[in-house]
VOVO-91408 format. One record per residue (C-alpha): residue number from 1; z, x, y. Coordinates in steps of 0.2 Angstrom, whole numbers. Layout:
N
<i: NUM&Z: Z&X: X&Y: Y>
...
END
This chain:
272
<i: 1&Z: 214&X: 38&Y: -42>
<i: 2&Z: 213&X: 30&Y: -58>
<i: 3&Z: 227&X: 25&Y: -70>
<i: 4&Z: 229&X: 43&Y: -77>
<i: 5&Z: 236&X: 48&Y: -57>
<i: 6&Z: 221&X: 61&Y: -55>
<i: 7&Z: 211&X: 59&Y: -38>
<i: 8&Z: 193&X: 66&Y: -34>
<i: 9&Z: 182&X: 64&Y: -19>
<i: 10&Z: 174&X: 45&Y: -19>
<i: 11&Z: 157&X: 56&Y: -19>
<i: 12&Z: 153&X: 63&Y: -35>
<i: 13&Z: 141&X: 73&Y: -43>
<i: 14&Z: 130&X: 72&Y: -59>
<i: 15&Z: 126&X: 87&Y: -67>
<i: 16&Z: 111&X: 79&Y: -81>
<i: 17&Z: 100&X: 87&Y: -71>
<i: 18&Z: 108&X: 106&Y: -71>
<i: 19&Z: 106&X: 105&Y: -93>
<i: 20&Z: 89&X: 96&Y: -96>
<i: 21&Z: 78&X: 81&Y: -93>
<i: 22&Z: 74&X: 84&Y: -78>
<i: 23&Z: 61&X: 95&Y: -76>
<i: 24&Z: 65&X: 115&Y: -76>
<i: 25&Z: 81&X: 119&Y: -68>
<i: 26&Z: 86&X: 139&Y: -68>
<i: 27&Z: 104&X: 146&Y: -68>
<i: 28&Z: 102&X: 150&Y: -50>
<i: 29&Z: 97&X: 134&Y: -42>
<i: 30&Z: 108&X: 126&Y: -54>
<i: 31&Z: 123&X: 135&Y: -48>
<i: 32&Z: 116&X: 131&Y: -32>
<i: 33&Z: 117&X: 114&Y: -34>
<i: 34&Z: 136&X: 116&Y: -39>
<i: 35&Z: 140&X: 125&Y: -24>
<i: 36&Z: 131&X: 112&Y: -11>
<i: 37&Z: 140&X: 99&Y: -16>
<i: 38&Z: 158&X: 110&Y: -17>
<i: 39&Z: 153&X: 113&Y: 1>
<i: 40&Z: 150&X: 95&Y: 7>
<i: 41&Z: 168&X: 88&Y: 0>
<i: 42&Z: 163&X: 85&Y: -18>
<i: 43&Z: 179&X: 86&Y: -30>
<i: 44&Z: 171&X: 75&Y: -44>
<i: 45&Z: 159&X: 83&Y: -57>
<i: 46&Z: 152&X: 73&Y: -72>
<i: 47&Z: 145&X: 81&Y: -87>
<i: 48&Z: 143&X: 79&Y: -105>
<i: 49&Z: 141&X: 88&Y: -120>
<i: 50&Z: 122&X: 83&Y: -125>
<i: 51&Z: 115&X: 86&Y: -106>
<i: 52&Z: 108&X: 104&Y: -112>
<i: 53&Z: 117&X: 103&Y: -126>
<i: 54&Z: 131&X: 110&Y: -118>
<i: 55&Z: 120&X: 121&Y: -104>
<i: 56&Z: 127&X: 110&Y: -90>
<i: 57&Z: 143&X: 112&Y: -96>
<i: 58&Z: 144&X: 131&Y: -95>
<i: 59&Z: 136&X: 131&Y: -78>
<i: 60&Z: 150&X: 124&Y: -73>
<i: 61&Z: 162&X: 135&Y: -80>
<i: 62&Z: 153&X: 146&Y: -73>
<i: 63&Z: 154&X: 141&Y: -55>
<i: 64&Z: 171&X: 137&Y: -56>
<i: 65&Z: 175&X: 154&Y: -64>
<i: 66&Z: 167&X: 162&Y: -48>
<i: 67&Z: 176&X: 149&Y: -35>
<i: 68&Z: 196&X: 148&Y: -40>
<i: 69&Z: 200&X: 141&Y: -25>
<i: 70&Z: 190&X: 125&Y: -30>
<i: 71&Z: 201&X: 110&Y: -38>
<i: 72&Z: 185&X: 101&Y: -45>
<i: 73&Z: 188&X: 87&Y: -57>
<i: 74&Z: 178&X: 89&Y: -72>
<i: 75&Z: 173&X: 73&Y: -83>
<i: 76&Z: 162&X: 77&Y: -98>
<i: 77&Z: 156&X: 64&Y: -113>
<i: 78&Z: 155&X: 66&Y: -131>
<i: 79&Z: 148&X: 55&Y: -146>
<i: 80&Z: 129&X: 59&Y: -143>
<i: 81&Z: 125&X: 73&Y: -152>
<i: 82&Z: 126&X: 64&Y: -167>
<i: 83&Z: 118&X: 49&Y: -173>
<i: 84&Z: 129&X: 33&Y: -164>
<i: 85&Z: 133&X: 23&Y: -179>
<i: 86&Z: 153&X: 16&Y: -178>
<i: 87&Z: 159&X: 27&Y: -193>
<i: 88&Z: 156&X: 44&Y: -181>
<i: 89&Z: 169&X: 39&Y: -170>
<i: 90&Z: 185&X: 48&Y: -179>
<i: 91&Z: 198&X: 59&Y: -175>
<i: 92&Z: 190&X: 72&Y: -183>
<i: 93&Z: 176&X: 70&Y: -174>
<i: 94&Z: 183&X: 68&Y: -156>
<i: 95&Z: 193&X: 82&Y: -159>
<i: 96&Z: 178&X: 94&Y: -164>
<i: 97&Z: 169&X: 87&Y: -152>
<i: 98&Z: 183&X: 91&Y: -138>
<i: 99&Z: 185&X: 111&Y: -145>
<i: 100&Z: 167&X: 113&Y: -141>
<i: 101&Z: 166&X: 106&Y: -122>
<i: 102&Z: 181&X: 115&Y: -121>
<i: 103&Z: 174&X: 130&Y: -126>
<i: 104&Z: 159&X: 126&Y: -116>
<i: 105&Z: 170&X: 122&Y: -99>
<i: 106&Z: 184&X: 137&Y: -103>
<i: 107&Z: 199&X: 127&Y: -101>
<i: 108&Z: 212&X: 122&Y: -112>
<i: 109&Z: 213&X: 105&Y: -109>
<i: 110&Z: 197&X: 93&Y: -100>
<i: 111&Z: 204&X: 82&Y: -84>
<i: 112&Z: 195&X: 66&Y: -92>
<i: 113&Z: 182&X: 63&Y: -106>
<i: 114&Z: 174&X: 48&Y: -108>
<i: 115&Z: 163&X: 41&Y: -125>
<i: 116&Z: 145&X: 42&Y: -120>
<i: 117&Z: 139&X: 24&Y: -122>
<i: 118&Z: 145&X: 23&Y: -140>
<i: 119&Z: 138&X: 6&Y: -149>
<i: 120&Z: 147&X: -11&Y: -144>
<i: 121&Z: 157&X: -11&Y: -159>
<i: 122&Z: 166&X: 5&Y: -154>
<i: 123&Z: 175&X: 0&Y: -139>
<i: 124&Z: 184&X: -17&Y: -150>
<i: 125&Z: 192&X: -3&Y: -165>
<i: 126&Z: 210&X: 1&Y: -163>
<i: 127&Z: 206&X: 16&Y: -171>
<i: 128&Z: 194&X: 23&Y: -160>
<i: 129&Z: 206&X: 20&Y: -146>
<i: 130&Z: 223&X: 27&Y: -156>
<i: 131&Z: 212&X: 42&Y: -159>
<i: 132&Z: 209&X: 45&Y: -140>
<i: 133&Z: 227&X: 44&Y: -138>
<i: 134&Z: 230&X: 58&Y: -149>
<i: 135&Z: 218&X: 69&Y: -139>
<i: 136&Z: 230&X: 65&Y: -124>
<i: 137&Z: 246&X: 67&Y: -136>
<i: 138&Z: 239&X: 84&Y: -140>
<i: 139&Z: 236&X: 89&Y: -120>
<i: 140&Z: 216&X: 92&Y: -127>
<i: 141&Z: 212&X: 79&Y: -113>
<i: 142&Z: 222&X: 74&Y: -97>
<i: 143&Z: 214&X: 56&Y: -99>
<i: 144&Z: 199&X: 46&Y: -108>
<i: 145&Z: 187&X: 32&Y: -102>
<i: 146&Z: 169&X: 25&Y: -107>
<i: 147&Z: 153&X: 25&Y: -101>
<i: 148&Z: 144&X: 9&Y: -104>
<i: 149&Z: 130&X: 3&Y: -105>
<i: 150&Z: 134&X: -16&Y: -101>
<i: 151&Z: 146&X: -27&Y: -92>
<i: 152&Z: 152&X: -33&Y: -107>
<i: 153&Z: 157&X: -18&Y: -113>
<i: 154&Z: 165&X: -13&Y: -98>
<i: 155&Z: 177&X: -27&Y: -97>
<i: 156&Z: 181&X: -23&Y: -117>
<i: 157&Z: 187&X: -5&Y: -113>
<i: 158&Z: 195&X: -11&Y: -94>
<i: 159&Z: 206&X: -21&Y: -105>
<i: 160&Z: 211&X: -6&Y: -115>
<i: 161&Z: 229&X: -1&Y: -110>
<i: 162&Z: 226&X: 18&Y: -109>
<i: 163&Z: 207&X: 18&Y: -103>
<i: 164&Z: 208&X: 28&Y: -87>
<i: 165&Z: 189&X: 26&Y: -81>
<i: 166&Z: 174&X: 15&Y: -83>
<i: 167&Z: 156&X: 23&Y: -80>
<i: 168&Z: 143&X: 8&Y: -76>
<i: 169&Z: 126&X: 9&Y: -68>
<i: 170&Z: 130&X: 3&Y: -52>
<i: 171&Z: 118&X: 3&Y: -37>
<i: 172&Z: 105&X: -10&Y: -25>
<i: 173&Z: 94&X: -11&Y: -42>
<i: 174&Z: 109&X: -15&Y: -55>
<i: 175&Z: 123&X: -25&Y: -44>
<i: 176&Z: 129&X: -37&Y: -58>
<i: 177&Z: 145&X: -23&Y: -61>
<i: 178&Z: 150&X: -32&Y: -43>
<i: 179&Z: 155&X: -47&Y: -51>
<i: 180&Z: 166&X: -44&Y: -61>
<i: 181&Z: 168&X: -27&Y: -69>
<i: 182&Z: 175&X: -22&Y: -53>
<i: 183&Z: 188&X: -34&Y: -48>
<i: 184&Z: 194&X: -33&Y: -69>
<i: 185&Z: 195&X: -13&Y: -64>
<i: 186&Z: 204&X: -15&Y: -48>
<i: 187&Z: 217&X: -25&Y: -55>
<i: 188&Z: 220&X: -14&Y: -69>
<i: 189&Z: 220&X: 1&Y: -60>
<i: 190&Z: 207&X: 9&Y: -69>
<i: 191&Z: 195&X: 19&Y: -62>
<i: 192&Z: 175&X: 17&Y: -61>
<i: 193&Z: 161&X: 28&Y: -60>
<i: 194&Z: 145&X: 23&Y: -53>
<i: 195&Z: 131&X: 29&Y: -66>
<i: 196&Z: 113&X: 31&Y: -60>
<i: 197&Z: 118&X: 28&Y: -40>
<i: 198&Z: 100&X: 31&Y: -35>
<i: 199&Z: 91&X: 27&Y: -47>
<i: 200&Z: 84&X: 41&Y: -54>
<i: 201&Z: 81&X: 48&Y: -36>
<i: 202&Z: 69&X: 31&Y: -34>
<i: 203&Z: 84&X: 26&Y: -20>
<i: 204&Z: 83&X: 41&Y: -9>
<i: 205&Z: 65&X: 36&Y: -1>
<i: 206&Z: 58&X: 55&Y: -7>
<i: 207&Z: 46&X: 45&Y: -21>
<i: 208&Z: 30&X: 36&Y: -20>
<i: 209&Z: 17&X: 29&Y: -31>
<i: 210&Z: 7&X: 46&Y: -34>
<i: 211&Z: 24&X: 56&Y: -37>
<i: 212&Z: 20&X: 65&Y: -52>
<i: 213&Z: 36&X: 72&Y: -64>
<i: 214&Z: 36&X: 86&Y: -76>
<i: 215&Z: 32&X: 81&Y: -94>
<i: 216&Z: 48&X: 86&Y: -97>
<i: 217&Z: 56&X: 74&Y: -86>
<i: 218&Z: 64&X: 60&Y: -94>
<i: 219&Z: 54&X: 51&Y: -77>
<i: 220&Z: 38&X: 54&Y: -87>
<i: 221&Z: 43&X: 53&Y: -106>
<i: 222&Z: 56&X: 39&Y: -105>
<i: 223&Z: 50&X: 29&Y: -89>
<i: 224&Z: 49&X: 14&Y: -101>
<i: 225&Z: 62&X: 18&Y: -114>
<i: 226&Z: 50&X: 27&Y: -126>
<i: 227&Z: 67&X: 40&Y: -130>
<i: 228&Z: 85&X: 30&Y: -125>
<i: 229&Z: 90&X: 17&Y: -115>
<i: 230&Z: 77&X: 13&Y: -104>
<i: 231&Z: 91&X: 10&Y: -90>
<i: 232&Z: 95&X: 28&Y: -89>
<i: 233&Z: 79&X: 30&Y: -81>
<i: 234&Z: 75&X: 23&Y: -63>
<i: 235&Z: 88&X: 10&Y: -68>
<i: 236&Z: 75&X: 2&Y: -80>
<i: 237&Z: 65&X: -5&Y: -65>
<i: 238&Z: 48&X: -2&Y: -66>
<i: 239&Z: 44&X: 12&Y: -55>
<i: 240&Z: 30&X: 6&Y: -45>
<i: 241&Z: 41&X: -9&Y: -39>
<i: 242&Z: 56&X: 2&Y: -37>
<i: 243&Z: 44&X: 14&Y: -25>
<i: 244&Z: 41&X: -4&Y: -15>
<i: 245&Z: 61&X: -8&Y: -13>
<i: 246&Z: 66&X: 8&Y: -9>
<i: 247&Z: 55&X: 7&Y: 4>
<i: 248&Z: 61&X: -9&Y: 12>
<i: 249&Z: 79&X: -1&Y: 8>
<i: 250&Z: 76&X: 15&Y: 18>
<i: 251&Z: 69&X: 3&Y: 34>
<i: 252&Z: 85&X: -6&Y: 34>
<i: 253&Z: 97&X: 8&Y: 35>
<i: 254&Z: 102&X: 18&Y: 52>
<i: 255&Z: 94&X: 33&Y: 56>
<i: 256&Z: 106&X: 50&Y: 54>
<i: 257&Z: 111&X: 57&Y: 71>
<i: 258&Z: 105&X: 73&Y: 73>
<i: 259&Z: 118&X: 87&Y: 71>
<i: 260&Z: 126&X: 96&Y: 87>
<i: 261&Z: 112&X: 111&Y: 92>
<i: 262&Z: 127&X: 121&Y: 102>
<i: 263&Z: 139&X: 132&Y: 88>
<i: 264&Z: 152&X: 127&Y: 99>
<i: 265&Z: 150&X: 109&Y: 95>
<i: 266&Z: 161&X: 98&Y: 84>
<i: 267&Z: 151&X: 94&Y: 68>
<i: 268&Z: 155&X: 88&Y: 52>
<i: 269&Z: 148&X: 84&Y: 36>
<i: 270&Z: 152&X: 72&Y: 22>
<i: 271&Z: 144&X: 74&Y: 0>
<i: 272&Z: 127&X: 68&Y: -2>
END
């Protein structure tokens, strides 16, 4: 639970893949995807406007359309799909922005949006922030939070009196968040969102050095930031190394225990 009193499974899932990016992805296994994780526990999607350009938003409306008896918590972004200069970041803006994911997601108001690693000057305007209190005054949004793409930033928008969440990337490769961007978010009550928990998938052990993505994977095009942040991908680690530590990773963590065989057997499962 963060400061805006909304709770979600500590497990969420990130749905860049379901819009673009990431190789070809169809509606089906998409909406595959969705389901999978509703039926491990997941209650936490994150989205934004520019993944697909609004595709992976409308697949989620989609699947939530079809499952009512889902409460899924929906975070989406805004502020990429124009060019990230300070003077974008107006009330105007945001509120155009927020009719289009809400047309995308087919709700009236969105449980949380978050500015989608706006530059550094963004997070110290009392402007910006007013105008994100407005889309909360105006029931567009339950609540508003940021994703970062340093700890600097983060601890500017923690201090923030009305930012619910903070998204960081936050896993074995990028662990600096640990010092102190999580203590300043515990103590405020504000909640944070682990960007790029495996690194691109380099962390789940399924890689090696001969793995070869689709060119339309940003695992090929931006593996050394040709096209943004060059942390969004593989947590800016260079990928042969990363292949080596995940591999020293996965022989230092326990071996699952093999599901009952019998039907009869208690079992249960937990999100992946």
């Amino acid at each position: 639970m963060d400061r805006s009193g909304q709770w979600a499974s500590v497990v969420g899932l990130g749905t860049w893949q379901l819009g673009a990016d990431w190789g070809e992805v169809d509606d089906k296994e998409a909406l595959s995807v969705l389901e999978a994780a509703a039926e491990s526990g997941v209650t936490f999607f994150d989205t934004a406007d520019v993944y697909g350009d609004g595709r992976s938003e409308g697949t989620i409306a989609t699947f939530l359309s079809s499952r009512p008896d889902l409460h899924v918590l929906v975070a989406t972004k805004m502020g990429r799909r124009v060019e990230q200069t300070p003077e974008n970041y107006v009330l105007d803006n945001f509120r155009a922005w927020n009719d289009r994911s809400r047309r995308n997601l087919g709700v009236d108001r969105v449980d949380l949006v978050q500015l989608h690693c706006p530059p550094a000057s963004v997070y110290s305007s009392d402007a910006v922030f007013d105008a994100l209190d407005t889309l909360v005054a105006e029931e567009r949004v339950a609540a508003y939070g940021v994703s970062v793409e340093t700890c600097a930033e983060a601890l500017t928008a923690i201090a923030r009196p009305n930012v619910a969440s903070v998204q960081i990337i936050l896993n074995p490769f990028r662990m600096k968040p640990l010092l102190e961007v999580l203590p300043a978010a515990r103590e405020a009550g504000v909640g944070i969102i682990a960007r790029v928990p495996l690194a691109s998938g380099l962390l789940s052990g399924k890689y090696t050095k001969d793995t070869v993505f689709a060119a339309d994977d940003h695992r090929t095009y931006n593996r050394h930031g040709e096209a943004f942040d060059q942390g969004e991908t593989f947590s800016g680690v260079d990928y042969a190394t990363g292949v080596e530590a995940a591999a020293e990773f996965a022989a230092l963590a326990p071996r699952a225990s093999p599901r009952p065989s019998s039907p009869c057997a208690g079992s249960s499962s937990s999100p992946a």
